[in-house]
mmCIF file as gemmi writes it, N, C-alpha and C atoms, coordinates in Angstrom:
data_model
loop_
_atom_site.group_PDB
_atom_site.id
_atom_site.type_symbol
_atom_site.label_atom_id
_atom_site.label_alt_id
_atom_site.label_comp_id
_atom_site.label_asym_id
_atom_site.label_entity_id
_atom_site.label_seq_id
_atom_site.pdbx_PDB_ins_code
_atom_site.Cartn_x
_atom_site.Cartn_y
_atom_site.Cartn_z
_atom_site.occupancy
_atom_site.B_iso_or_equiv
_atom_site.pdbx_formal_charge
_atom_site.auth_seq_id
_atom_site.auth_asym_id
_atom_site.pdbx_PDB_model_num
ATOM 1 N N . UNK Axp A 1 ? 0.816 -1.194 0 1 0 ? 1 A 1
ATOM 2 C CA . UNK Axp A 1 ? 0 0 0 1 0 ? 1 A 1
ATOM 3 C C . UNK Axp A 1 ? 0.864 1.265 0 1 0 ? 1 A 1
ATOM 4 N N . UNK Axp A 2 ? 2.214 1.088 0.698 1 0 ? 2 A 1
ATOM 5 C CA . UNK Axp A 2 ? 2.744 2.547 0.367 1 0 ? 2 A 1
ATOM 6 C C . UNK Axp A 2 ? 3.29 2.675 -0.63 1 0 ? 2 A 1
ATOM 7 N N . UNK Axp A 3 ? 3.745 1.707 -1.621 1 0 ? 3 A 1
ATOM 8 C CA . UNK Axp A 3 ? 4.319 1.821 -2.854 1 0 ? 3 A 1
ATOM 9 C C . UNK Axp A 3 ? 2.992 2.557 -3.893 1 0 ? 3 A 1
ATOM 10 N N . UNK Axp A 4 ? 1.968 2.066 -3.436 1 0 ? 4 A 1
ATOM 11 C CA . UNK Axp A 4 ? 0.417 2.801 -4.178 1 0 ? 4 A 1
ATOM 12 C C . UNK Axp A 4 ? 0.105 3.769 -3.711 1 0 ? 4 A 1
ATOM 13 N N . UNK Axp A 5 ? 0.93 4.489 -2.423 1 0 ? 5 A 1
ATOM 14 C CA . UNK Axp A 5 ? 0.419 5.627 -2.193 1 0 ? 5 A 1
ATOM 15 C C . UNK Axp A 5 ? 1.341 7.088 -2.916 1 0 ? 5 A 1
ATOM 16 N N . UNK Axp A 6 ? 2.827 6.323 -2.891 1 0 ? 6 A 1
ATOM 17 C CA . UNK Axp A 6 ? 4.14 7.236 -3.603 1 0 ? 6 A 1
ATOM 18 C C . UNK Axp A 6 ? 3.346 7.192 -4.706 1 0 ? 6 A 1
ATOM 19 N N . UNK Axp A 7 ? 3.397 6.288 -5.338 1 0 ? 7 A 1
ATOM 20 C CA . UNK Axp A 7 ? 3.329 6.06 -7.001 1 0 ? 7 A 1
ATOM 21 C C . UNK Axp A 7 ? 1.6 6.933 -7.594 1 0 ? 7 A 1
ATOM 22 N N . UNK Axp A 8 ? 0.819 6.873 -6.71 1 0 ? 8 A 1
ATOM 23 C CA . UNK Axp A 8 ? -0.285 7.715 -6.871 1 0 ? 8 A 1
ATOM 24 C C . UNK Axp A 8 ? -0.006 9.012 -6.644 1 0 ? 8 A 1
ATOM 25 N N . UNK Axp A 9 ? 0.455 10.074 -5.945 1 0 ? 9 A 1
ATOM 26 C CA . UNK Axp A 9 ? 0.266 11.145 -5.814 1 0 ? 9 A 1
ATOM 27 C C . UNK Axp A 9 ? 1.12 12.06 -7.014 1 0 ? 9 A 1
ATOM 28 N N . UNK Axp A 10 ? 0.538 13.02 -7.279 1 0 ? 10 A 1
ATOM 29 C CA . UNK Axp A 10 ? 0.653 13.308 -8.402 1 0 ? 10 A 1
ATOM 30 C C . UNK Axp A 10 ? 1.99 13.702 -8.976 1 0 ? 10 A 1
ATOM 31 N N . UNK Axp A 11 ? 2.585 13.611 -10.145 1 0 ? 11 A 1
ATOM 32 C CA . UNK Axp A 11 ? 3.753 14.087 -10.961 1 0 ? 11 A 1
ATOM 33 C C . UNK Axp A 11 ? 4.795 13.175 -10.45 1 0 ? 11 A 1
ATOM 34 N N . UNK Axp A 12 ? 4.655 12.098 -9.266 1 0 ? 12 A 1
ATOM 35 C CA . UNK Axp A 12 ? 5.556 11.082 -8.912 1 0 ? 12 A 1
ATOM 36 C C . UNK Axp A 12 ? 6.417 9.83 -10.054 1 0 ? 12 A 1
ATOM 37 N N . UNK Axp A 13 ? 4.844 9.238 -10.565 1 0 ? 13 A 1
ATOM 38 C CA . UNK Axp A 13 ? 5.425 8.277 -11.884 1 0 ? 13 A 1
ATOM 39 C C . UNK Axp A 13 ? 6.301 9.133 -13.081 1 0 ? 13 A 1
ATOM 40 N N . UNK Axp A 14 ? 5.673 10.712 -13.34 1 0 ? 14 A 1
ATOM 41 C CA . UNK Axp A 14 ? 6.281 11.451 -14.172 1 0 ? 14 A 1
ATOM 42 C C . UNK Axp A 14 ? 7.592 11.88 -13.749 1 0 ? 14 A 1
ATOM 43 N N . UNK Axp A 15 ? 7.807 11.753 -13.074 1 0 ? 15 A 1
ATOM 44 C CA . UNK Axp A 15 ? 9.321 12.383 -12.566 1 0 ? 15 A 1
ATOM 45 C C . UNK Axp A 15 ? 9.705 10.629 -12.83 1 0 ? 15 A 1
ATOM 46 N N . UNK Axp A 16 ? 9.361 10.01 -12.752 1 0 ? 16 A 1
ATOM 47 C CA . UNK Axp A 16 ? 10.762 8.587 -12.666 1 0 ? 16 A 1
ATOM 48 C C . UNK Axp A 16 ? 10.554 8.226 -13.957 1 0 ? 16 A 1
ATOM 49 N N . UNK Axp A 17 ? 9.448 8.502 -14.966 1 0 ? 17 A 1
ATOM 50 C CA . UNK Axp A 17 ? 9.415 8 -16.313 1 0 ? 17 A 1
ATOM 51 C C . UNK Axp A 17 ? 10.701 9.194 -17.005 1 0 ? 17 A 1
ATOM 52 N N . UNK Axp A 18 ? 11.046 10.826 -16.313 1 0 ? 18 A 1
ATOM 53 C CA . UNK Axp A 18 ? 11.881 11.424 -16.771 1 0 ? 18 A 1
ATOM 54 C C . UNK Axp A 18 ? 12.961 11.3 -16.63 1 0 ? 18 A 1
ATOM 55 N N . UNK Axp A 19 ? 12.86 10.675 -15.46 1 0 ? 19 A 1
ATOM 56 C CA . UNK Axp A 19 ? 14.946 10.24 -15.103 1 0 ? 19 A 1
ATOM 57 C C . UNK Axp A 19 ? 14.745 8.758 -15.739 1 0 ? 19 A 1
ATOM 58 N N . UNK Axp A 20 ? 14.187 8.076 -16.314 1 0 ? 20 A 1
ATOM 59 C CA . UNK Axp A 20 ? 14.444 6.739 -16.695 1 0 ? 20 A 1
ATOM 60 C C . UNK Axp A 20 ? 15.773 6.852 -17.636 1 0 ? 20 A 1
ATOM 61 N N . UNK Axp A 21 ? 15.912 8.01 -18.527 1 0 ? 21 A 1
ATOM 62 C CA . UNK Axp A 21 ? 17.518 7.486 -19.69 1 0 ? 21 A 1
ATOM 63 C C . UNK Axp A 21 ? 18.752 8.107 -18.759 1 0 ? 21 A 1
ATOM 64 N N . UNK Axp A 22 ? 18.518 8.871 -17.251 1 0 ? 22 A 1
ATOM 65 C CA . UNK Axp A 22 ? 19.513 9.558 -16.582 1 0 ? 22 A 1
ATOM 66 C C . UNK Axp A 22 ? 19.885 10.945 -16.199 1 0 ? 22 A 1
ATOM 67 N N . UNK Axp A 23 ? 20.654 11.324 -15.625 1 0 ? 23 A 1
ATOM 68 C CA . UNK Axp A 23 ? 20.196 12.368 -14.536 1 0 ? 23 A 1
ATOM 69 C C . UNK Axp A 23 ? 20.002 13.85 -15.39 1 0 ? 23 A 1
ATOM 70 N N . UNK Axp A 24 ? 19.351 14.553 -14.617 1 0 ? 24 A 1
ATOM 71 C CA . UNK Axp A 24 ? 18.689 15.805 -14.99 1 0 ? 24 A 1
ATOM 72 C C . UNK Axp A 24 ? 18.175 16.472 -14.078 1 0 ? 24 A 1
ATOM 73 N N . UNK Axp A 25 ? 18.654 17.613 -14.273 1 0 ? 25 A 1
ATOM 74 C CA . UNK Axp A 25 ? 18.366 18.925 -13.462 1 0 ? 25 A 1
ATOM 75 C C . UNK Axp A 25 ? 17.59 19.242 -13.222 1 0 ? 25 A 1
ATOM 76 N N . UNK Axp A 26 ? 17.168 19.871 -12.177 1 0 ? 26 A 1
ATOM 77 C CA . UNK Axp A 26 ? 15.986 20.801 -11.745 1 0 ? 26 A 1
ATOM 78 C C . UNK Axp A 26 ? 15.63 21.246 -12.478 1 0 ? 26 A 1
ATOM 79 N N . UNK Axp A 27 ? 15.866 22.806 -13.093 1 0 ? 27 A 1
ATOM 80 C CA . UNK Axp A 27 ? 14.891 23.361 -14.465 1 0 ? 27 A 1
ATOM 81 C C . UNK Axp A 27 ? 14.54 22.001 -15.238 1 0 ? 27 A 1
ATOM 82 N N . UNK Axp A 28 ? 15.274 21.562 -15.758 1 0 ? 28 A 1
ATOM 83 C CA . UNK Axp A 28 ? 15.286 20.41 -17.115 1 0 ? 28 A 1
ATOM 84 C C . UNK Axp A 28 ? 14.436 19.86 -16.574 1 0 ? 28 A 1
ATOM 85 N N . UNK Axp A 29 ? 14.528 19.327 -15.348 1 0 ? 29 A 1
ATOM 86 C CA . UNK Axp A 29 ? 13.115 17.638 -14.799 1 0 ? 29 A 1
ATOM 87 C C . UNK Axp A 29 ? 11.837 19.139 -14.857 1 0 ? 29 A 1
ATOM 88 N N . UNK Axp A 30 ? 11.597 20.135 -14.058 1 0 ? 30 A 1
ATOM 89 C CA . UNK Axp A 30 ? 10.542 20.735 -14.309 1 0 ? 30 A 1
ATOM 90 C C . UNK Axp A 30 ? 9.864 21.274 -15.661 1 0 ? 30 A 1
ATOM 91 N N . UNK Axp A 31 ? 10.934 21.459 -16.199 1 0 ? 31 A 1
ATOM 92 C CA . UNK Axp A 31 ? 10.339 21.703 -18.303 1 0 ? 31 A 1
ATOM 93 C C . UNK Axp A 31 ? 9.887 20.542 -18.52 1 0 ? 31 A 1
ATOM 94 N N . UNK Axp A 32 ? 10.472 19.255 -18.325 1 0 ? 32 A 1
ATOM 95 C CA . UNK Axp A 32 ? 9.6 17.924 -18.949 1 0 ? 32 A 1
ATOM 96 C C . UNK Axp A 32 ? 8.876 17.855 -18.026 1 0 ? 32 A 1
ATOM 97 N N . UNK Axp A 33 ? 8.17 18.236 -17.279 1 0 ? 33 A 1
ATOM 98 C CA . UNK Axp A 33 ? 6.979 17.678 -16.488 1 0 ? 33 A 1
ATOM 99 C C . UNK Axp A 33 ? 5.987 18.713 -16.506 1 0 ? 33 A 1
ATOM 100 N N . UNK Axp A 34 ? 6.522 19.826 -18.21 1 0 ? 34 A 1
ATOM 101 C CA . UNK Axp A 34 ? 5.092 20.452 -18.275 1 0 ? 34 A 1
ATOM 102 C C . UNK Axp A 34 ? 5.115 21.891 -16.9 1 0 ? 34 A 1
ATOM 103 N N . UNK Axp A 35 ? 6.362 22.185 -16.933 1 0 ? 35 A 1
ATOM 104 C CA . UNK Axp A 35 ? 6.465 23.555 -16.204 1 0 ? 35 A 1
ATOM 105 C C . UNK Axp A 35 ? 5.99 23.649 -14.519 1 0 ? 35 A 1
ATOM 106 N N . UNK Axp A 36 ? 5.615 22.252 -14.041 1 0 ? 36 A 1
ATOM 107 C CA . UNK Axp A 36 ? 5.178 22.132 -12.397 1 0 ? 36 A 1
ATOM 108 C C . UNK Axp A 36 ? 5.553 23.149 -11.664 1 0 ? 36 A 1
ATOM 109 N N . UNK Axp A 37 ? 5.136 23.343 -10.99 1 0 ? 37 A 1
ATOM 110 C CA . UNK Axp A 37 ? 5.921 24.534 -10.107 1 0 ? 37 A 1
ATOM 111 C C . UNK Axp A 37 ? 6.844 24.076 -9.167 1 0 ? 37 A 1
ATOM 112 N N . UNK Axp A 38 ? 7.914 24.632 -8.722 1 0 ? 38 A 1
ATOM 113 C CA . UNK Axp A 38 ? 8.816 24.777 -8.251 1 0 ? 38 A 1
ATOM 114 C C . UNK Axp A 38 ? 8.872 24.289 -6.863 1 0 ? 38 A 1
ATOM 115 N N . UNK Axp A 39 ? 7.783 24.321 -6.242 1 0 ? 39 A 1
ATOM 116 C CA . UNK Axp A 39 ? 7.412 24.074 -5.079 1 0 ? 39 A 1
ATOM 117 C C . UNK Axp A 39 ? 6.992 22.528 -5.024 1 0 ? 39 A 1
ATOM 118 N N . UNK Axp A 40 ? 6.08 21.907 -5.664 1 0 ? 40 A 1
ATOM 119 C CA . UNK Axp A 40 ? 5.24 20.535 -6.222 1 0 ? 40 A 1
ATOM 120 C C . UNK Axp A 40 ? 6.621 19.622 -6.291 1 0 ? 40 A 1
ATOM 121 N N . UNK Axp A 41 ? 7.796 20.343 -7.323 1 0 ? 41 A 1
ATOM 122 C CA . UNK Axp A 41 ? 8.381 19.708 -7.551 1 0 ? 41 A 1
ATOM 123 C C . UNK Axp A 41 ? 9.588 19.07 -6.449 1 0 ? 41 A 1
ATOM 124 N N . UNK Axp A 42 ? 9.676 20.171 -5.777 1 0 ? 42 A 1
ATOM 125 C CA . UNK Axp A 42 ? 11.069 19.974 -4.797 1 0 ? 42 A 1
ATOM 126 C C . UNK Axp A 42 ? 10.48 18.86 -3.649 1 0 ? 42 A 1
ATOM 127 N N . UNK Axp A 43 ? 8.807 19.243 -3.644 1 0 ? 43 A 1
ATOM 128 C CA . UNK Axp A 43 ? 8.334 18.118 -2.648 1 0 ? 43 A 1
ATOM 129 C C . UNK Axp A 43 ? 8.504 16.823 -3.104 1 0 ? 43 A 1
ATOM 130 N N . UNK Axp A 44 ? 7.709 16.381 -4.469 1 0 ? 44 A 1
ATOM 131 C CA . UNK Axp A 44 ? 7.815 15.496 -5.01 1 0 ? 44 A 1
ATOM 132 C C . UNK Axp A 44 ? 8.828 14.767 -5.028 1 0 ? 44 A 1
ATOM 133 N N . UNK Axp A 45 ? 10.397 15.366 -5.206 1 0 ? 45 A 1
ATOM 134 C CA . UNK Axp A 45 ? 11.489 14.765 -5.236 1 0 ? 45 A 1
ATOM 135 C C . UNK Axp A 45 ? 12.022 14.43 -3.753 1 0 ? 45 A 1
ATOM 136 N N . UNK Axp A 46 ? 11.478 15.133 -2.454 1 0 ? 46 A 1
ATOM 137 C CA . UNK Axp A 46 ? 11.843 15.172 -1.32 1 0 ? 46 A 1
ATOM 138 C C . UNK Axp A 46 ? 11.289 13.54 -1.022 1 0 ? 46 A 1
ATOM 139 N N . UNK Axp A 47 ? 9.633 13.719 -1.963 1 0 ? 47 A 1
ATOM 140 C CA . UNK Axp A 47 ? 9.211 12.325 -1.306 1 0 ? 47 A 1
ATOM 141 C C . UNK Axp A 47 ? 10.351 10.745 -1.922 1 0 ? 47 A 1
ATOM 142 N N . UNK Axp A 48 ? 10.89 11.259 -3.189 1 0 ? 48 A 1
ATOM 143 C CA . UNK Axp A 48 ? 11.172 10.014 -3.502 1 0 ? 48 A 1
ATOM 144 C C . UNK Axp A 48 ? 12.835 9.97 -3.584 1 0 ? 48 A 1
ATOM 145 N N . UNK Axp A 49 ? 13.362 11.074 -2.892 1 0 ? 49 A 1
ATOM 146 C CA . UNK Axp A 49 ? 14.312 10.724 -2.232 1 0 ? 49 A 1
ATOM 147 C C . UNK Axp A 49 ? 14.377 10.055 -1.114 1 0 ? 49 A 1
ATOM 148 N N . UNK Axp A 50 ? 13.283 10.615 -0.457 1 0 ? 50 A 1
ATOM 149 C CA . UNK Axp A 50 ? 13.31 9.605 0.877 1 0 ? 50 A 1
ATOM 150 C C . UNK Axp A 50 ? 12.801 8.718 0.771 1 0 ? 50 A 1
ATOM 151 N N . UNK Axp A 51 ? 12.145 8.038 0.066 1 0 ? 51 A 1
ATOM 152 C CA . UNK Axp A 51 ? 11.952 6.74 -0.36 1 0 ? 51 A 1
ATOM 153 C C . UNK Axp A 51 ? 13.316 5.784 -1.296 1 0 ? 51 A 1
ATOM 154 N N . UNK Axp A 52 ? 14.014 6.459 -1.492 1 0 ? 52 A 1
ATOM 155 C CA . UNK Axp A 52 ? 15.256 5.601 -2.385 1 0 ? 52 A 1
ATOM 156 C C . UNK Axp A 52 ? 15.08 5.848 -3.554 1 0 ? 52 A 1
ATOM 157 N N . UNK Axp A 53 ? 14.097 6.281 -3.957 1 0 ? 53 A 1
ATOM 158 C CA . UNK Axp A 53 ? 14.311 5.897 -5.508 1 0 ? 53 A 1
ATOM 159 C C . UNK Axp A 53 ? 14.573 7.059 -6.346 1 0 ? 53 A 1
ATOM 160 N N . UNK Axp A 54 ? 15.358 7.877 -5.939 1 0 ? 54 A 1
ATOM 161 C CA . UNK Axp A 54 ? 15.836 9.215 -6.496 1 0 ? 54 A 1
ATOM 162 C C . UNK Axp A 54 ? 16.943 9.77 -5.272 1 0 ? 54 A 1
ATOM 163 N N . UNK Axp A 55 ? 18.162 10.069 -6.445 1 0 ? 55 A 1
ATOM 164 C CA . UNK Axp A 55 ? 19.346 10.682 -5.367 1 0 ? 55 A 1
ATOM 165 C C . UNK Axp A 55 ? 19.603 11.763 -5.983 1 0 ? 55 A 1
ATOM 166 N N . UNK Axp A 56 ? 19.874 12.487 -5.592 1 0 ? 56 A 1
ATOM 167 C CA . UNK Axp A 56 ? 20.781 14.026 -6.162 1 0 ? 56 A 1
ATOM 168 C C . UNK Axp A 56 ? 22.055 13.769 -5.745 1 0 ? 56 A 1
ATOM 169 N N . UNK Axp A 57 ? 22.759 13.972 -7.054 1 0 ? 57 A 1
ATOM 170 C CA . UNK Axp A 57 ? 23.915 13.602 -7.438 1 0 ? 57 A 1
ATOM 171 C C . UNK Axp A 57 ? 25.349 14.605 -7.035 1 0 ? 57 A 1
ATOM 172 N N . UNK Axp A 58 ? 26.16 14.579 -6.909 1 0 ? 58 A 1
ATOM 173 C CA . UNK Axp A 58 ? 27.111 15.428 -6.645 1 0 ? 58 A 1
ATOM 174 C C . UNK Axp A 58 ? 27.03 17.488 -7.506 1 0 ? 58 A 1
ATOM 175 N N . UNK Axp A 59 ? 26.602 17.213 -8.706 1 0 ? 59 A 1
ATOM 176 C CA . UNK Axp A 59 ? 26.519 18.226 -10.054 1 0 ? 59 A 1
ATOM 177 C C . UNK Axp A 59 ? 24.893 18.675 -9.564 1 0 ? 59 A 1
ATOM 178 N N . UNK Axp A 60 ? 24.193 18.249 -8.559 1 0 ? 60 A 1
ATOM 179 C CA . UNK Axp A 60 ? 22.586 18.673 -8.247 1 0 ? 60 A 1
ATOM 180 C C . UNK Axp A 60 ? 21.627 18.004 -9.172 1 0 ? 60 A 1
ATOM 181 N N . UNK Axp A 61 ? 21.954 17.086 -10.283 1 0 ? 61 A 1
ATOM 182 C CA . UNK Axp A 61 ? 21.255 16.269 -10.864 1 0 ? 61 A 1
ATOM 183 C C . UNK Axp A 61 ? 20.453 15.417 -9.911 1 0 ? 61 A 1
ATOM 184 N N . UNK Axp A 62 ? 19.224 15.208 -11.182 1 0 ? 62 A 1
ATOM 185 C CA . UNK Axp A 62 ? 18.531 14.209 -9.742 1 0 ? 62 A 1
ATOM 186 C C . UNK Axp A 62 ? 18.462 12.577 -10.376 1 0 ? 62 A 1
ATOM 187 N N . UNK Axp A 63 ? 19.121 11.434 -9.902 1 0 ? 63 A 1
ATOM 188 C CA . UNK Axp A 63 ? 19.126 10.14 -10.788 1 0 ? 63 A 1
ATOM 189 C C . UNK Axp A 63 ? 18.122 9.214 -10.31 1 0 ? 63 A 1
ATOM 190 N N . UNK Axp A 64 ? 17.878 8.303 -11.008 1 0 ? 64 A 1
ATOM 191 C CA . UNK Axp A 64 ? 17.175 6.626 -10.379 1 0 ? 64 A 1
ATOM 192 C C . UNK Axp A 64 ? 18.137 6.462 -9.733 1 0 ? 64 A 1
ATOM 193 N N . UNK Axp A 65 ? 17.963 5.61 -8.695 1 0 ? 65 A 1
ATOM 194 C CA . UNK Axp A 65 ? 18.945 4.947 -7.401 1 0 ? 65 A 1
ATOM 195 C C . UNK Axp A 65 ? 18.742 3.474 -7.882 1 0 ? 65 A 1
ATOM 196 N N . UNK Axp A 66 ? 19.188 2.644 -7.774 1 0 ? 66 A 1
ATOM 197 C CA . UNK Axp A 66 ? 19.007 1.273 -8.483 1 0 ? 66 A 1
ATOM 198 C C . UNK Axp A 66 ? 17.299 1.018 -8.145 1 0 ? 66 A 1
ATOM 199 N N . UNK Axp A 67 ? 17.288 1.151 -6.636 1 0 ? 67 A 1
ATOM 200 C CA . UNK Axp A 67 ? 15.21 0.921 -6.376 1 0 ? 67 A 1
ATOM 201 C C . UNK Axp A 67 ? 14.637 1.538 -7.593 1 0 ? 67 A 1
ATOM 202 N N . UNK Axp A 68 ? 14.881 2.527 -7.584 1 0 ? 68 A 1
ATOM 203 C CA . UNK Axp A 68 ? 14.079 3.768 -8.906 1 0 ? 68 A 1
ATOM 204 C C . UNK Axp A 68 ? 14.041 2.764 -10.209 1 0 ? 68 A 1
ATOM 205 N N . UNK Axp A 69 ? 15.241 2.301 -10.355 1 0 ? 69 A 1
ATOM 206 C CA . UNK Axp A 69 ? 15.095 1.902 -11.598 1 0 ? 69 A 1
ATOM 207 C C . UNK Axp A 69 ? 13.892 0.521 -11.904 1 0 ? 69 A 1
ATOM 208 N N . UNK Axp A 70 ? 14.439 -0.189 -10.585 1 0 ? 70 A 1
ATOM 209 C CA . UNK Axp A 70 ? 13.604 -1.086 -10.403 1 0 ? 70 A 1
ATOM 210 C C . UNK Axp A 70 ? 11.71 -1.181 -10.937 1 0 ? 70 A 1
ATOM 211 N N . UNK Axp A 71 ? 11.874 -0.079 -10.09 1 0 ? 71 A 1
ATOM 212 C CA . UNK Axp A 71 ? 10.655 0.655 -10.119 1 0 ? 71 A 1
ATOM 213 C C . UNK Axp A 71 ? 10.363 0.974 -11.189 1 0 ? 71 A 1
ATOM 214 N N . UNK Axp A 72 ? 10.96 1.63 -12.184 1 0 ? 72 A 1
ATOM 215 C CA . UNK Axp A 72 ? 10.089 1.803 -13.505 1 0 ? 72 A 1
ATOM 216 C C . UNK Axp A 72 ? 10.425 0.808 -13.859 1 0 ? 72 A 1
ATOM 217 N N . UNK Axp A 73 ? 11.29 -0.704 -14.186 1 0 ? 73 A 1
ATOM 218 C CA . UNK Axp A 73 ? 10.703 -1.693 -14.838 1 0 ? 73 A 1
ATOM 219 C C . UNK Axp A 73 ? 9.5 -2.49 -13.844 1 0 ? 73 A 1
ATOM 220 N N . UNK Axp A 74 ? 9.516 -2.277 -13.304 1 0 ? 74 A 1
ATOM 221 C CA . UNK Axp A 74 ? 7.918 -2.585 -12.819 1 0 ? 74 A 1
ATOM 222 C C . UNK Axp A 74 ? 6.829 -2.162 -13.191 1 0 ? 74 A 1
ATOM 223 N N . UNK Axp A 75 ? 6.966 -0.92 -13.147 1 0 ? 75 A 1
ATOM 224 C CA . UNK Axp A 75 ? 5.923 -0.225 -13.983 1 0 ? 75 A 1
ATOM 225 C C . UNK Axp A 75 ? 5.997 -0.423 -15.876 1 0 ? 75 A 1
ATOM 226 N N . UNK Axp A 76 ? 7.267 -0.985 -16.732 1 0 ? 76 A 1
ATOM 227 C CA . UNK Axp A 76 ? 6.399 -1.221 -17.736 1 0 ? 76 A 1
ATOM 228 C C . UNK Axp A 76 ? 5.777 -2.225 -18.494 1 0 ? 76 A 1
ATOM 229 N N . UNK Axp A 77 ? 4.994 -3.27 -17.423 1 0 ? 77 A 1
ATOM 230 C CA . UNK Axp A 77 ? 3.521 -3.854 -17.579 1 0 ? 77 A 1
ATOM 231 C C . UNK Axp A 77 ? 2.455 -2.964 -17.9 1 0 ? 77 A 1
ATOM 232 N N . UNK Axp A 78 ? 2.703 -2.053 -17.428 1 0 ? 78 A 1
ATOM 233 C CA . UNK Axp A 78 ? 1.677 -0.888 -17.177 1 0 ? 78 A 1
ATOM 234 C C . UNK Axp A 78 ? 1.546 -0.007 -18.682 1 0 ? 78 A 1
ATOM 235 N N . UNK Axp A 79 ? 3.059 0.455 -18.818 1 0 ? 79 A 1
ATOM 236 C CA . UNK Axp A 79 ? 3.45 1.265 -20.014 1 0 ? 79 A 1
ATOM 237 C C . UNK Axp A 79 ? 2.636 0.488 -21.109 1 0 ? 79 A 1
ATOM 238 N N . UNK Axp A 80 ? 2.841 -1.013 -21.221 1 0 ? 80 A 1
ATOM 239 C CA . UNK Axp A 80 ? 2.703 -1.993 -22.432 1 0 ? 80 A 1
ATOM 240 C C . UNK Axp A 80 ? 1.15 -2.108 -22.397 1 0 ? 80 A 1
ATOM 241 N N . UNK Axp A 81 ? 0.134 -2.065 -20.991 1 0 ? 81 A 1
ATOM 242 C CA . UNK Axp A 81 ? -1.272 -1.923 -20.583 1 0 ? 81 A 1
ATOM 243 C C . UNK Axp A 81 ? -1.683 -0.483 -21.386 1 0 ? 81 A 1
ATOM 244 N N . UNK Axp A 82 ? -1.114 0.317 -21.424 1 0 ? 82 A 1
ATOM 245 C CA . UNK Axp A 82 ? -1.724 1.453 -21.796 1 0 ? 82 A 1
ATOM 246 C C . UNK Axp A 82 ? -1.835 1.308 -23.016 1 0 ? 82 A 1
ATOM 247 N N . UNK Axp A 83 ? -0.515 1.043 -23.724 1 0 ? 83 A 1
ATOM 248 C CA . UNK Axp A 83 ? -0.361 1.66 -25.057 1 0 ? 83 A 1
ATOM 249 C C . UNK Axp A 83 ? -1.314 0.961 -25.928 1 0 ? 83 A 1
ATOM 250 N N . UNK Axp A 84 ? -1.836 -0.483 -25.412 1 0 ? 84 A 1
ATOM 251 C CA . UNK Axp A 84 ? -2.949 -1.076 -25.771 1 0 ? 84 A 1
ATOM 252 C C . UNK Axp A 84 ? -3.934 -0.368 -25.26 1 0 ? 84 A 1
ATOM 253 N N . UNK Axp A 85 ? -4.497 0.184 -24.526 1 0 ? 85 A 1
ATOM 254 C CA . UNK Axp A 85 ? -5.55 0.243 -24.175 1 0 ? 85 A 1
ATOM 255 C C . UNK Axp A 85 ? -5.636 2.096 -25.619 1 0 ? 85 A 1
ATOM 256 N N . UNK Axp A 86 ? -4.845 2.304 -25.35 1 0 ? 86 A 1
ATOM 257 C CA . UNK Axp A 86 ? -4.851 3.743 -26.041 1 0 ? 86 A 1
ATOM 258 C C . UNK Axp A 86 ? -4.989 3.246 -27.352 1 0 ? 86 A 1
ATOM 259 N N . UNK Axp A 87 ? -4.597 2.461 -28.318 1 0 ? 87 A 1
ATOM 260 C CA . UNK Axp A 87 ? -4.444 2.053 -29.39 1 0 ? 87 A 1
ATOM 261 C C . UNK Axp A 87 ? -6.208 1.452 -29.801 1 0 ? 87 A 1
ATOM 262 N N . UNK Axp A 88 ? -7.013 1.112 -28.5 1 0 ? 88 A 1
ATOM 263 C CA . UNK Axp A 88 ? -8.412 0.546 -28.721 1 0 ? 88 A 1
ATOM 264 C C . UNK Axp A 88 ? -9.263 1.49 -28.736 1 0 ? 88 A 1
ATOM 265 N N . UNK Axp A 89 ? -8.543 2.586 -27.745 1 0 ? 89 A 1
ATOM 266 C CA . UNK Axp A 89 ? -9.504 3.556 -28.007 1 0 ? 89 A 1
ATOM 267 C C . UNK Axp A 89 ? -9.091 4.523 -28.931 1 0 ? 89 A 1
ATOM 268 N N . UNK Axp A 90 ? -8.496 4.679 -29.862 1 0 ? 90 A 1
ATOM 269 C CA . UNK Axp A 90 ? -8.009 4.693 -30.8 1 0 ? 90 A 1
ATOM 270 C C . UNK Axp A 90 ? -8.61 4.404 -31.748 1 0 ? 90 A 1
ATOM 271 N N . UNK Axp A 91 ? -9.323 3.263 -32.436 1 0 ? 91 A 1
ATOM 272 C CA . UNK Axp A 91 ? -9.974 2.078 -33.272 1 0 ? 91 A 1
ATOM 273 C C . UNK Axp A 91 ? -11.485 2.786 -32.415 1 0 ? 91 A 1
ATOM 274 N N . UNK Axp A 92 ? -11.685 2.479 -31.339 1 0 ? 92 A 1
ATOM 275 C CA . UNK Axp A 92 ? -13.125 2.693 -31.443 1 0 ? 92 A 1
ATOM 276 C C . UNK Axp A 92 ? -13.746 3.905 -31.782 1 0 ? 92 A 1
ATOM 277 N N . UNK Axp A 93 ? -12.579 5.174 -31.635 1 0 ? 93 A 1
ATOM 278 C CA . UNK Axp A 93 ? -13.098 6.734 -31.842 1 0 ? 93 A 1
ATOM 279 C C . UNK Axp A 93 ? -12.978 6.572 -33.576 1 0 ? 93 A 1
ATOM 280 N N . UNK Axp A 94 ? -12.473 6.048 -34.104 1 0 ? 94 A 1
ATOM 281 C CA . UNK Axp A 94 ? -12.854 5.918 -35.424 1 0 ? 94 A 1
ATOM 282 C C . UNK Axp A 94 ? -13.772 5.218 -36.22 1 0 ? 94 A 1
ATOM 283 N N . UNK Axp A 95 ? -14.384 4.578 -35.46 1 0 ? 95 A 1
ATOM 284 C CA . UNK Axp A 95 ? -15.967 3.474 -35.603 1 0 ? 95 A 1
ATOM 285 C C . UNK Axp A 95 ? -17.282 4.28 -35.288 1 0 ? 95 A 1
């Protein structure tokens, strides 16, 4: 249940789907997540630093920690769930 509670609150999965190819900066992680504010974000990362699965790096980058990584291949069952499910609804908005 607490892995469903991190992974639910908001811009959490989006921040680890952005560090998935490697580390990136503050501005940079907040431009790919669609301009979040500044505040959302530093929490967000507070939460999943303290959870392991995000470290800030020596340069202030923020990386997957091996858990992190873990973690998004866990999550892509999910990725591979969607892209089907998007692809049907897809087919049916054209029917």
């Amino acid at each position: 249940m607490a892995a469903l509670d991190l992974f639910g609150r908001r811009w959490n999965l989006r921040i680890i789907w952005e560090l998935q190819h490697g580390p990136v900066g503050f501005r940079a992680l907040q431009q790919r997540c669609d301009n979040m504010s500044s505040s959302v974000l530093r929490q967000r990362l507070t939460e999943l630093l303290d959870a392991h699965l995000v470290a800030q790096q020596a340069d202030t980058a923020y990386a997957l920690t091996d858990l992190g990584r873990g973690a998004y291949q866990a999550l892509r069952p999910l990725v591979r769930w969607s892209d089907a499910w998007a692809s049907t609804l897809s087919v049916d908005d054209k029917t």
